[in-house]
LUMDRENMAR-854300 format. One line per 2 residues: their letters; for each residue z, y, x of N, C-alpha, C. Coordinates in pm, 1 decimal, always signed. Atoms other than C-alpha are relative to their C-alpha. Example, Ala and Ser with C-alpha at 12.3 -4.5 7.8 and 13.67 -1.06 7.14 Angstrom:
<pts>
as	+0.0:-119.0:+89.0:+780.0:-450.0:+1230.0:+0.0:+120.0:+90.0 | -6.0:-119.0:-82.0:+714.0:-106.0:+1367.0:+73.0:+109.0:-77.0
</pts>
This chain:
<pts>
xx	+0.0:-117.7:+84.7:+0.0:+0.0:+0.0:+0.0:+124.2:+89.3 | +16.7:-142.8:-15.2:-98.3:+345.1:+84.9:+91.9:+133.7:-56.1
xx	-118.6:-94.3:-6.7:+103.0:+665.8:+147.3:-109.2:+75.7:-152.7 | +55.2:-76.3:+101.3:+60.6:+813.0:-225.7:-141.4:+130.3:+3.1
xx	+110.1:-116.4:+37.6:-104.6:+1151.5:-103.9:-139.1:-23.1:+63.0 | +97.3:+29.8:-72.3:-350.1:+949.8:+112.6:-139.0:-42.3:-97.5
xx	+68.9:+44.5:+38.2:-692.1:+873.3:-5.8:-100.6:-139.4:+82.7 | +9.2:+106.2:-86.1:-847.6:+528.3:+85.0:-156.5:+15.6:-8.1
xx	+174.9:+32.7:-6.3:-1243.3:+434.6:+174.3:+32.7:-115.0:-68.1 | -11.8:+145.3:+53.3:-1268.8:+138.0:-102.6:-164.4:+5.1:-33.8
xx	+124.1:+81.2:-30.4:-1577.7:-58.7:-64.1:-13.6:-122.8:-209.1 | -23.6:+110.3:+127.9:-1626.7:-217.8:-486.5:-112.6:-67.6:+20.8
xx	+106.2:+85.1:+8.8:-1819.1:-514.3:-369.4:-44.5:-58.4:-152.3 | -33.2:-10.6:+109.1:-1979.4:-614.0:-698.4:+15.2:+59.5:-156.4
xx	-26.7:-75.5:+67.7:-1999.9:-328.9:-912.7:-110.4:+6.9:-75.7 | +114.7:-39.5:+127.6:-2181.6:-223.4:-1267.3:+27.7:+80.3:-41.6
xx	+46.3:-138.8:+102.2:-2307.0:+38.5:-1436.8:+67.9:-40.5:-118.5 | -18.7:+10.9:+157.0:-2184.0:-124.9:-1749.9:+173.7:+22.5:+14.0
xx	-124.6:-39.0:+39.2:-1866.0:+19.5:-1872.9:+119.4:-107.1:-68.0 | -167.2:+98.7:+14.8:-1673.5:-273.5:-2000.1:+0.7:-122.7:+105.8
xx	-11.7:+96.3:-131.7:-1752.6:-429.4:-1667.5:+124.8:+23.6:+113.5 | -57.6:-66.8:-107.9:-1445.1:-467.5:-1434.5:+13.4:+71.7:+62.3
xx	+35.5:-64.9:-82.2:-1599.8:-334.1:-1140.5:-26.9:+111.8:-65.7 | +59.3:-93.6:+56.2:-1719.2:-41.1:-1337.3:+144.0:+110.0:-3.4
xx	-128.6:-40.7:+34.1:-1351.1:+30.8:-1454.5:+75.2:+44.3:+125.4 | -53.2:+30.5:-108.3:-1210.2:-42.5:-1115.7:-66.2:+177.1:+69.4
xx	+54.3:-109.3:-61.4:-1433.2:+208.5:-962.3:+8.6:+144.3:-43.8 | -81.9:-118.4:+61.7:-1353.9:+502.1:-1224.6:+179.9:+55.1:+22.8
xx	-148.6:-29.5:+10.1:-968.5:+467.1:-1195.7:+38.2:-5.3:+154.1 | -26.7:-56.9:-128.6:-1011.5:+457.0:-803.1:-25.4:+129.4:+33.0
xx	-25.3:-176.3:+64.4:-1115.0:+803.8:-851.6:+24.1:+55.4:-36.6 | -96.4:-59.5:+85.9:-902.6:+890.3:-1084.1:+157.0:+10.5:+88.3
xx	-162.0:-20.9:-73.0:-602.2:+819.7:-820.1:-51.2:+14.3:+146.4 | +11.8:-102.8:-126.2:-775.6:+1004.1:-558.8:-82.2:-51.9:+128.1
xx	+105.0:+128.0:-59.5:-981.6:+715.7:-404.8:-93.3:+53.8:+50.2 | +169.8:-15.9:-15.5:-1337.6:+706.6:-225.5:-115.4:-104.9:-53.5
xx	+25.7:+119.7:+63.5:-1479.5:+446.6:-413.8:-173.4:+26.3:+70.5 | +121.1:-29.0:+2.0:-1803.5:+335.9:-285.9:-53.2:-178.6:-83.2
xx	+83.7:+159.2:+110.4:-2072.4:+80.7:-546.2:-48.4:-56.9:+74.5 | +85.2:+84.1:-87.7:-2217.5:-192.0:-389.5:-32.3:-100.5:-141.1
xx	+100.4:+113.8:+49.7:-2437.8:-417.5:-647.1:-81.1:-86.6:+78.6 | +57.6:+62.9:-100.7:-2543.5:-733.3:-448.1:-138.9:-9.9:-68.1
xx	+143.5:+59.0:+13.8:-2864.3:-780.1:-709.4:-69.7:+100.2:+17.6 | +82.2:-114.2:-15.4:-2972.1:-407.2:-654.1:-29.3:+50.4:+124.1
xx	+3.5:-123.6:-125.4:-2840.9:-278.3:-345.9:-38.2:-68.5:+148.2 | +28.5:+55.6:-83.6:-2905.1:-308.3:-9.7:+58.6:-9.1:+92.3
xx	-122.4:-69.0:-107.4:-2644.5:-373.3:+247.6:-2.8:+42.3:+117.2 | +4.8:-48.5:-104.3:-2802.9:-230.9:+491.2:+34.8:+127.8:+3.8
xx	-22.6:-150.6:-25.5:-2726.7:+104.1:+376.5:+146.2:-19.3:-66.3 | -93.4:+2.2:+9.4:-2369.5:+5.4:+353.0:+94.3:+70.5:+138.9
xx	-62.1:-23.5:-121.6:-2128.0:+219.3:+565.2:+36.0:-147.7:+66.2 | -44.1:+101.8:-108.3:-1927.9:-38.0:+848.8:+96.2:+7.8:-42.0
xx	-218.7:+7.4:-6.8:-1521.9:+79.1:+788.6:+18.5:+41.7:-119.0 | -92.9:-3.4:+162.2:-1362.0:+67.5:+454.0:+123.5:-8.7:+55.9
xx	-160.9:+3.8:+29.2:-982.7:+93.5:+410.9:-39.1:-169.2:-69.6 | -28.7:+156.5:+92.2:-1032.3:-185.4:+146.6:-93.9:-50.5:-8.3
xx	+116.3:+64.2:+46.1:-1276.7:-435.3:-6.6:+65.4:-53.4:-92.0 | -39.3:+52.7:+178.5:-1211.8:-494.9:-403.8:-122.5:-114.1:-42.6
xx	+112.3:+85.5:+80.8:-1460.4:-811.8:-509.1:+61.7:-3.3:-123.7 | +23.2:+35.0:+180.4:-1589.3:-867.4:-839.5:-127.5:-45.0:+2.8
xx	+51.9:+88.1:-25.7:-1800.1:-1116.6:-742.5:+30.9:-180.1:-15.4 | -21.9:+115.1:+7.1:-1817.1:-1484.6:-794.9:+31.6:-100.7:+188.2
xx	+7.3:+11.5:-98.0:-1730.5:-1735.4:-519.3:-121.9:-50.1:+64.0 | +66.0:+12.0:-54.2:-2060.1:-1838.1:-493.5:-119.2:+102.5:+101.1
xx	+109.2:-97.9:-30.7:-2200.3:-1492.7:-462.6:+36.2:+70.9:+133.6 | -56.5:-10.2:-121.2:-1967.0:-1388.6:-211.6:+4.2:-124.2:+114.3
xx	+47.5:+132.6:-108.9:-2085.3:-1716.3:+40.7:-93.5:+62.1:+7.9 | +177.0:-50.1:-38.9:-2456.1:-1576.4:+9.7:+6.5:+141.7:+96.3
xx	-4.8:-100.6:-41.7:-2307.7:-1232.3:+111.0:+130.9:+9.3:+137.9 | -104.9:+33.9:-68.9:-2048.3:-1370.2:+355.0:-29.5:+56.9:+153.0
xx	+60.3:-78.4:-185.8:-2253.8:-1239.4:+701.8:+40.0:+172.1:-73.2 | -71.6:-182.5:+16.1:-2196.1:-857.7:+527.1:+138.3:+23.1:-10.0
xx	-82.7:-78.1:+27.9:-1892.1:-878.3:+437.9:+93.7:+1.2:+162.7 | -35.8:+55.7:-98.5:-1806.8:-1050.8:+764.8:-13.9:+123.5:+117.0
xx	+49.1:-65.1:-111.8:-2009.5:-763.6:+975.1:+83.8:+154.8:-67.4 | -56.4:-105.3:+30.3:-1775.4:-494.3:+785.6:+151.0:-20.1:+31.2
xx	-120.6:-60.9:-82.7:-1458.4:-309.9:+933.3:+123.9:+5.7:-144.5 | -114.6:-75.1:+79.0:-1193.2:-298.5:+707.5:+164.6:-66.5:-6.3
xx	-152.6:+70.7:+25.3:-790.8:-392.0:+656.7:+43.0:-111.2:-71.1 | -19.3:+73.7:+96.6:-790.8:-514.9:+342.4:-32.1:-28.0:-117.6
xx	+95.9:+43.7:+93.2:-945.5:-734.6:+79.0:+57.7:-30.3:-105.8 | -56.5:+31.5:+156.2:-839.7:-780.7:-322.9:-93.7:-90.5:+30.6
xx	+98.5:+98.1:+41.3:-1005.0:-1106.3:-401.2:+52.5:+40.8:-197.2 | +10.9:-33.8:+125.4:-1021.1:-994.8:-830.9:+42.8:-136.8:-48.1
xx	-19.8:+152.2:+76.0:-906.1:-1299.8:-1083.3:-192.7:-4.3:-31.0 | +137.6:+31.8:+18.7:-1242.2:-1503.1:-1068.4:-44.7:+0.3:+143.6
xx	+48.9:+14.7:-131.4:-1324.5:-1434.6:-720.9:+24.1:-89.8:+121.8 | -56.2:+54.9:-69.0:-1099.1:-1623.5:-529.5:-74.8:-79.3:+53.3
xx	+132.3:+60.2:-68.2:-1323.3:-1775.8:-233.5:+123.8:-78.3:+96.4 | -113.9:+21.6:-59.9:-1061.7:-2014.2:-66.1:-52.4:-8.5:+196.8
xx	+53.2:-15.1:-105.1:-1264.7:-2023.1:+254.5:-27.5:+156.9:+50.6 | +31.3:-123.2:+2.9:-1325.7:-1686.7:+269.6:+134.1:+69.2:+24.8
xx	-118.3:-43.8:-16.9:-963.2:-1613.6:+243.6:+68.4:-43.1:+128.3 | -46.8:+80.8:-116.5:-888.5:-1827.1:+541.6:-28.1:+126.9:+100.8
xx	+40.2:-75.4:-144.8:-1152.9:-1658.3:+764.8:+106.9:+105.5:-2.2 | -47.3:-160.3:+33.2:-1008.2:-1291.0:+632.7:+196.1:-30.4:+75.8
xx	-135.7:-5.9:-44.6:-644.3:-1411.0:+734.3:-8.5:-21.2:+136.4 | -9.3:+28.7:-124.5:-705.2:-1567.0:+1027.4:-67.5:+133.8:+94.3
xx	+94.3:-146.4:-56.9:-918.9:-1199.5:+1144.0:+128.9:+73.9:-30.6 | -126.2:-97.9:+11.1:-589.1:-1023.5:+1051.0:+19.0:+95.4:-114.5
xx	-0.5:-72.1:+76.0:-702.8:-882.7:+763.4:+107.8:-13.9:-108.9 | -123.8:+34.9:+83.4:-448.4:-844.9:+507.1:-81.1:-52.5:-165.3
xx	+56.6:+61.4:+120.6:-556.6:-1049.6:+166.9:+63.7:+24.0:-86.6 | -51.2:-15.7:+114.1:-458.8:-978.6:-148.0:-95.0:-99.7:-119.1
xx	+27.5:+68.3:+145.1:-493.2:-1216.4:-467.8:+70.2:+80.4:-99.4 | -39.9:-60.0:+82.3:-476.5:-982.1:-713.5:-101.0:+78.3:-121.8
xx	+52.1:-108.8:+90.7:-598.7:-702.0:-1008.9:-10.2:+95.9:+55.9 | -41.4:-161.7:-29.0:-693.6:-360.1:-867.5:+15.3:+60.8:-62.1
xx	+6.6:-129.6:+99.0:-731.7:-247.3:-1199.6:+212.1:+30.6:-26.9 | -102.6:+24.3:-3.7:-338.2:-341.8:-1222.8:+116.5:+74.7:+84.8
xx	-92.6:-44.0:-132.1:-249.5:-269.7:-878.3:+43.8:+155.7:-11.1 | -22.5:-120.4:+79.6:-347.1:+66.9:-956.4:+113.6:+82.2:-28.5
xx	-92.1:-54.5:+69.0:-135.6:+136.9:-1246.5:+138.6:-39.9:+3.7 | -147.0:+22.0:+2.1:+170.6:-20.3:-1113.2:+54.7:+52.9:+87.1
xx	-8.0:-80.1:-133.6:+132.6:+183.4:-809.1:+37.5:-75.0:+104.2 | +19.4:+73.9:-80.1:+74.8:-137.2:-584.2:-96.3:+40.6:+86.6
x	+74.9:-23.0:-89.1:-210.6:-12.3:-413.3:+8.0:+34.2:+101.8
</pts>
């Protein structure tokens, strides 16, 4: 968790335009508490024009979709990863621990509003 007045680089692997989509939500209410939220859609976007260093990485992705995208997320800088309910990649969580990153199994939309983030 982050010092309240701080704002974080969050990376919403995952994300939609559609409004009763998680990611969608997720990404409004990280801006709403002062966040940098950046979208990443794996069927649109391209990760090459993905910055390198995030503070975080929020999936809202499946675990198969996150394996296909496992060299990006792998070649990105960041602390720490929410795996979303649904995402949970148990291999994926390994690498990320064993790299030092800090893992979280959790809700961001949650984390959020309980002031876990």
């Amino acid at each position: 968790m982050i010092n309240k007045n701080e704002s974080e680089d969050v990376l919403v692997f995952g994300y939609s335009d559609n409004p009763e989509r998680y990611s969608y939500m997720a990404y409004n209410l990280l801006k709403d508490f002062g966040h940098n939220p950046v979208a990443f859609n794996p069927r649109v976007d391209d990760p090459k024009k993905l910055g390198k260093k995030f503070d975080t990485v929020t999936l809202y992705v499946s675990p198969a979709i996150s394996d296909k995208f496992e060299e990006v997320l792998l070649n990105l800088d960041f602390k720490r990863i929410i795996f979303n309910p649904g995402t949970e990649n148990s291999r994926l969580i390994d690498l990320f621990s064993k790299r030092g990153v800090d893992v979280v199994i959790g809700c961001t939309l949650v984390m959020l509003r309980t002031d876990q983030f």
